[in-house]
C-alpha positions in Angstrom: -75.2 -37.8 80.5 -74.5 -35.6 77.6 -70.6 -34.7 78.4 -69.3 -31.1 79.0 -68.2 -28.5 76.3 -65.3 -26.3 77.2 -67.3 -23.5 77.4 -69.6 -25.4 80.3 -66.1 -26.2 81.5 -64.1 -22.5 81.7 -68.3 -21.1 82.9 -67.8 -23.2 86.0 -64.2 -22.4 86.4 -64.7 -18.5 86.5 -67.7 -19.0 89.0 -65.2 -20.8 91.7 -62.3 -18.2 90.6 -64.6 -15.7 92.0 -66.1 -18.0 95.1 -61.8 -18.3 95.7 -61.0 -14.7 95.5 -63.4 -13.9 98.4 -62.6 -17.1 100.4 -64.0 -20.3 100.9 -65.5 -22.5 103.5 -63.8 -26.0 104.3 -67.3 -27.1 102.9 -67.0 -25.4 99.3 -62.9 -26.2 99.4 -63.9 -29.8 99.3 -66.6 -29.2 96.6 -64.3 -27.4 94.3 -61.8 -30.2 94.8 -64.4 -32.8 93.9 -64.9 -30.6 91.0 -61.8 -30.7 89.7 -61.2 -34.2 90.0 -64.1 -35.3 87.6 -62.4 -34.0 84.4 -58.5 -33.5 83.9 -59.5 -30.5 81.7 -61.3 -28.7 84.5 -57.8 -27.9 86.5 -56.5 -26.1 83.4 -59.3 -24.0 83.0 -59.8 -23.0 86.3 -55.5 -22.5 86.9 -56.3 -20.2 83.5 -59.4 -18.3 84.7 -57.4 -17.7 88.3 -54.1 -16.7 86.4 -56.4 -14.1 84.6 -58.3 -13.2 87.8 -54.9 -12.2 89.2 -53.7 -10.2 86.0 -56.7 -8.5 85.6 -55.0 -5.1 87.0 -51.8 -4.2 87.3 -50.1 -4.2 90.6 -49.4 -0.4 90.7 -52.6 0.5 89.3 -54.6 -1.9 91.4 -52.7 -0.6 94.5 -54.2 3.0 94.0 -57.9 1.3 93.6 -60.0 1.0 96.6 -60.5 -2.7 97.6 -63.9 -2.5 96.5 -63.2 -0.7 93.2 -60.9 -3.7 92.3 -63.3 -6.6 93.7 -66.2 -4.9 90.8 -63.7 -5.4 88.4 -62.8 -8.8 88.7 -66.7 -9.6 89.1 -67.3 -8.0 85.7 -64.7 -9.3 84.1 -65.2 -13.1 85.5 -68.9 -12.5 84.4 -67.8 -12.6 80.9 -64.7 -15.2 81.5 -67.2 -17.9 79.7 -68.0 -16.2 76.5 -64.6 -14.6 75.8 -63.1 -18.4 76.3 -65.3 -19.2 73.9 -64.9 -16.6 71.5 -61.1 -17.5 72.1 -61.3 -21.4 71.9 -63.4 -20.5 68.1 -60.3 -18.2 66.7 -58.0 -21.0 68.0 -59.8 -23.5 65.8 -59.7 -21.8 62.9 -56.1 -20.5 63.3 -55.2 -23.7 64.0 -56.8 -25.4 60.7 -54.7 -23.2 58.8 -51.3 -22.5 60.1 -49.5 -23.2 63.4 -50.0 -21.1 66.4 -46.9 -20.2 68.5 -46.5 -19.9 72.2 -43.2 -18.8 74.1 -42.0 -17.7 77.4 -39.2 -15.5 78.4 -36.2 -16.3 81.0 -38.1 -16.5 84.8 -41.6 -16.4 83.0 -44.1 -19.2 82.9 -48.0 -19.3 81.1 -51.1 -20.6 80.3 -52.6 -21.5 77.6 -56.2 -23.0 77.0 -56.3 -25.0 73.9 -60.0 -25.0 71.9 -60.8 -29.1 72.8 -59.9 -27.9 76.3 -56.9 -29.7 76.9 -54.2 -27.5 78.8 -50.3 -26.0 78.4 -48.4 -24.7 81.3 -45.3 -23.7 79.7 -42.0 -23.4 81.8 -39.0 -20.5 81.7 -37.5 -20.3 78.2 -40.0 -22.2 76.3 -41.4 -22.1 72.4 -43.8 -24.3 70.7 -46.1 -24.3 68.0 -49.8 -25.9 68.0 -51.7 -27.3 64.9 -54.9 -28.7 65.2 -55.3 -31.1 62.1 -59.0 -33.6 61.4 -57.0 -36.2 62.5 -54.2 -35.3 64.9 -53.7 -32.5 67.7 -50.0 -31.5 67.3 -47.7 -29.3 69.0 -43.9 -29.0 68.2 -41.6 -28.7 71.9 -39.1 -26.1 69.8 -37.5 -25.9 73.3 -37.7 -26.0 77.1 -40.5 -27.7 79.0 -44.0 -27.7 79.3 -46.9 -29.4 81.4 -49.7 -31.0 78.5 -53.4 -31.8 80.2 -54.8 -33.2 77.8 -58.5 -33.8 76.8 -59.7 -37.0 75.7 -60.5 -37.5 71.9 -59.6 -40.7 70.9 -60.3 -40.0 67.2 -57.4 -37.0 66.9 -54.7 -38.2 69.6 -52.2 -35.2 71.4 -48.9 -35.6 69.6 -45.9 -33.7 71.0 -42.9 -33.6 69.0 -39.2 -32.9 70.7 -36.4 -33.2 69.0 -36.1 -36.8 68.1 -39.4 -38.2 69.7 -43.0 -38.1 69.6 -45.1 -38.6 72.7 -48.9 -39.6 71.4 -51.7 -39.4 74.0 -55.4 -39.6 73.9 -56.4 -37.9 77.1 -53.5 -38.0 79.9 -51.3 -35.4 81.8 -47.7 -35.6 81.3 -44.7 -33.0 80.8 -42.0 -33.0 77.7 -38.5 -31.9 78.3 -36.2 -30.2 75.6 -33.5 -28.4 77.4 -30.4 -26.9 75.9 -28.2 -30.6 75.5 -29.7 -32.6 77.8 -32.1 -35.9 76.4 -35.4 -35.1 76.1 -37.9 -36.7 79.1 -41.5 -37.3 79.1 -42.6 -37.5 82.7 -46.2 -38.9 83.2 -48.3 -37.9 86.1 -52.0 -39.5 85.1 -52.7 -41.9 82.0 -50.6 -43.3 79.4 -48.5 -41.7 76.6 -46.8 -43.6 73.7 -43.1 -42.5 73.5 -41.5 -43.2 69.6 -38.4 -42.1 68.0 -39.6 -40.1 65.0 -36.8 -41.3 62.7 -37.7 -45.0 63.4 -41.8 -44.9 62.8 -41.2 -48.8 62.7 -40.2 -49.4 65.9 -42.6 -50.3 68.6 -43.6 -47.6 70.7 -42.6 -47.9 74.9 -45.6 -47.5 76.9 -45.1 -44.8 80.1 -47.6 -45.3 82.3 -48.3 -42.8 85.6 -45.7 -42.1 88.2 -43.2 -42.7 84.9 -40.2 -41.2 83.5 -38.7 -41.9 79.7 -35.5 -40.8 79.0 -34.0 -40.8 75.1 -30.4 -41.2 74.6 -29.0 -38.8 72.4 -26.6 -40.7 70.7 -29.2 -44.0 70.1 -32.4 -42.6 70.8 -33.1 -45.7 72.8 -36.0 -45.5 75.3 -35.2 -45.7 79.2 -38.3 -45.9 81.1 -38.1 -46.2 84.7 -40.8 -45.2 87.5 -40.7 -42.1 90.6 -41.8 -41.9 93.8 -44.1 -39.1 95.0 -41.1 -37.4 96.2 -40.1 -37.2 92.8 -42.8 -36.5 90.7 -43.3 -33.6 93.5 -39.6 -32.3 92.9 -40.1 -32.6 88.9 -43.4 -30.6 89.3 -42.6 -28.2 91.4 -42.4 -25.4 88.7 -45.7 -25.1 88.5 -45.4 -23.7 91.3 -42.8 -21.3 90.6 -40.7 -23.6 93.3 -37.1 -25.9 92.8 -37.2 -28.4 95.3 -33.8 -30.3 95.5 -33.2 -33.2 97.4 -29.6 -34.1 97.5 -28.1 -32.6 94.0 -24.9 -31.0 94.3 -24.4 -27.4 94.5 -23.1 -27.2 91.1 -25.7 -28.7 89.6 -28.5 -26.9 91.7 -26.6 -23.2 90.6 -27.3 -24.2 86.8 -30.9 -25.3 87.4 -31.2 -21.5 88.5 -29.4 -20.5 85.6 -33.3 -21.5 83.4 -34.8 -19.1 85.5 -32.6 -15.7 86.0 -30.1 -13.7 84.3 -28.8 -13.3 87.2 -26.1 -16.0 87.4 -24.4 -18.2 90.3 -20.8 -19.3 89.9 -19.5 -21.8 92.9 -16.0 -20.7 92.8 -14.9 -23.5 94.6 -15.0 -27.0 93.3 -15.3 -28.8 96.7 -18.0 -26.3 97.5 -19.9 -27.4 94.7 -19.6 -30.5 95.2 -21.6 -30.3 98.3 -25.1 -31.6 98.8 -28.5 -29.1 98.9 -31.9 -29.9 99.9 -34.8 -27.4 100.2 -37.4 -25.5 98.6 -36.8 -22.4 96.9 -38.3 -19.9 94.9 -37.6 -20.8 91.2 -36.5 -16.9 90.2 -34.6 -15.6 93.5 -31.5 -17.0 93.1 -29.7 -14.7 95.7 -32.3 -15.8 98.2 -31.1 -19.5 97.5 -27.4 -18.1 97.6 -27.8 -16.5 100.7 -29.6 -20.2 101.9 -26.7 -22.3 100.9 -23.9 -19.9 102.4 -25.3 -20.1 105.8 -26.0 -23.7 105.9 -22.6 -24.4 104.1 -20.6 -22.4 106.1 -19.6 -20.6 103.2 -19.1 -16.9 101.5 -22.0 -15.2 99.3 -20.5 -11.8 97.1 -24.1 -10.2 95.7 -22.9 -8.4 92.0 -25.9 -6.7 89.7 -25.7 -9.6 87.3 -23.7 -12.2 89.5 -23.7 -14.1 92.7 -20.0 -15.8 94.0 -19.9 -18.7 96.5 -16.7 -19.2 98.1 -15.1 -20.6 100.9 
């Protein structure tokens, strides 16, 4: 059976965007979920085509629009989705023969990004890379933050993703590369295998992360620490996709700076024995007054609300 291009691929992705948008049946739910089990690139392209679905209109705009109005739109435009991915995935390819292509998100934003083989990025808050597609390699360069790589199979030009000191080679895998502010880079593999190498040392052996996996690099040896998560984990480490934090026993302290990635608006624990205290939840990644508000009540402790600031206290 003659395997699927990526135009087949994002074709059959905008039809179930639109079958989504009007609702489906438990019956077609569990079809689409067959769906996109069969191929690791088919959940990219159809989290792409649904992003694009959902931006199609402005919010204002598509307020003013009768229901119907906006429901014509997003038919037309989903009728097209396939060619215009197509006509996109061809200037990729020959952008990427020639000179890198750059990618970046602000503070609180996260995107999409459909690569011309059909493999995936979902980058996180605060993120920059660069991709070049070479004969023999598919490279992209973590400048800095985080991103999610679903990545299609070619086993004659493997996924390479530089960070810092390491490179992290797959063939066809989905796995997410860390490179935040001082902290050691991470790799974090959810399905496959990925190769994990310190790019100063080519002549060391690679460590193997297999799923459910986390590798760690030292910053001062660049040793490899690989060590494997629990669902609960991989869940937590994930949950940005979603636009969520989910902690599970961090201290306050720490879980103020992980909203510092995703808002100007800071939190300061004025307290130390405050936040030193333990949080668990799920919250939403950019609202971190809501998660303030959260932790005062459950802490027994004071929230002061400034334009650019948020004070715990006790």
């Amino acid at each position: 059976m003659a395997r699927e291009t990526a135009r087949d691929i994002d074709e059959t992705a905008a039809s179930w965007a639109a079958r989504a948008d009007r609702g489906l049946s438990p019956a077609e739910s569990a079809d689409l979920e067959a769906w996109l089990r069969g191929d690791v690139r088919r959940a990219g392209a159809y989290a792409r085509l649904t992003w694009a679905l959902m931006s199609t209109e402005r919010p204002d705009a598509a307020a003013q629009r009768p229901l119907t109005s906006r429901r014509s739109t997003r038919r037309a435009w989903l009728a097209g989705a396939g060619a215009v991915a197509a006509s996109l995935a061809a200037t990729a390819a020959y952008l990427g023969a020639t000179r890198p292509v750059s990618y970046a998100t602000r503070k609180g934003e996260q995107k999409v990004v459909s690569l011309d083989d059909g493999s995936v990025i979902t980058l996180n808050t605060n993120t920059r890379l660069q991709v070049r597609y070479g004969k023999d390699r598919r490279q992209i360069q973590l400048l800095e933050g985080e991103a999610l790589f679903d990545v299609a199979k070619d086993r004659d030009r493997p996924f390479v993703v530089s960070a810092r000191n390491a490179d992290v080679r797959a063939v066809g895998t989905s796995f997410t590369v860390s490179n935040v502010g001082s902290a050691p880079v991470a790799v974090l593999v959810r399905e496959g295998i990925v190769d994990v190498m310190r790019e100063d040392q080519p002549q060391q052996p690679a460590a193997r992360v297999t799923a459910n996996c986390r590798a760690v690099l030292a910053r001062d040896t660049g040793a490899v620490a690989v060590a494997q998560v629990n669902e609960a984990e991989l869940g937590s480490d994930l949950a940005w996709t979603d636009g969520r934090i989910i902690f599970r026993g961090e201290t306050l302290a720490d879980a103020a700076a992980q909203f510092g990635r995703y808002s100007d608006v800071g939190i300061v624990v004025v307290d130390p024995e405050l936040g030193a205290e333990r949080v668990a939840g799920v919250f939403n990644a950019t609202d971190p007054v809501g998660f303030a508000k959260s932790v005062a009540l459950s802490l027994d402790a004071k929230v002061e609300i400034r334009a650019d600031l948020v004070r715990l206290t006790r």
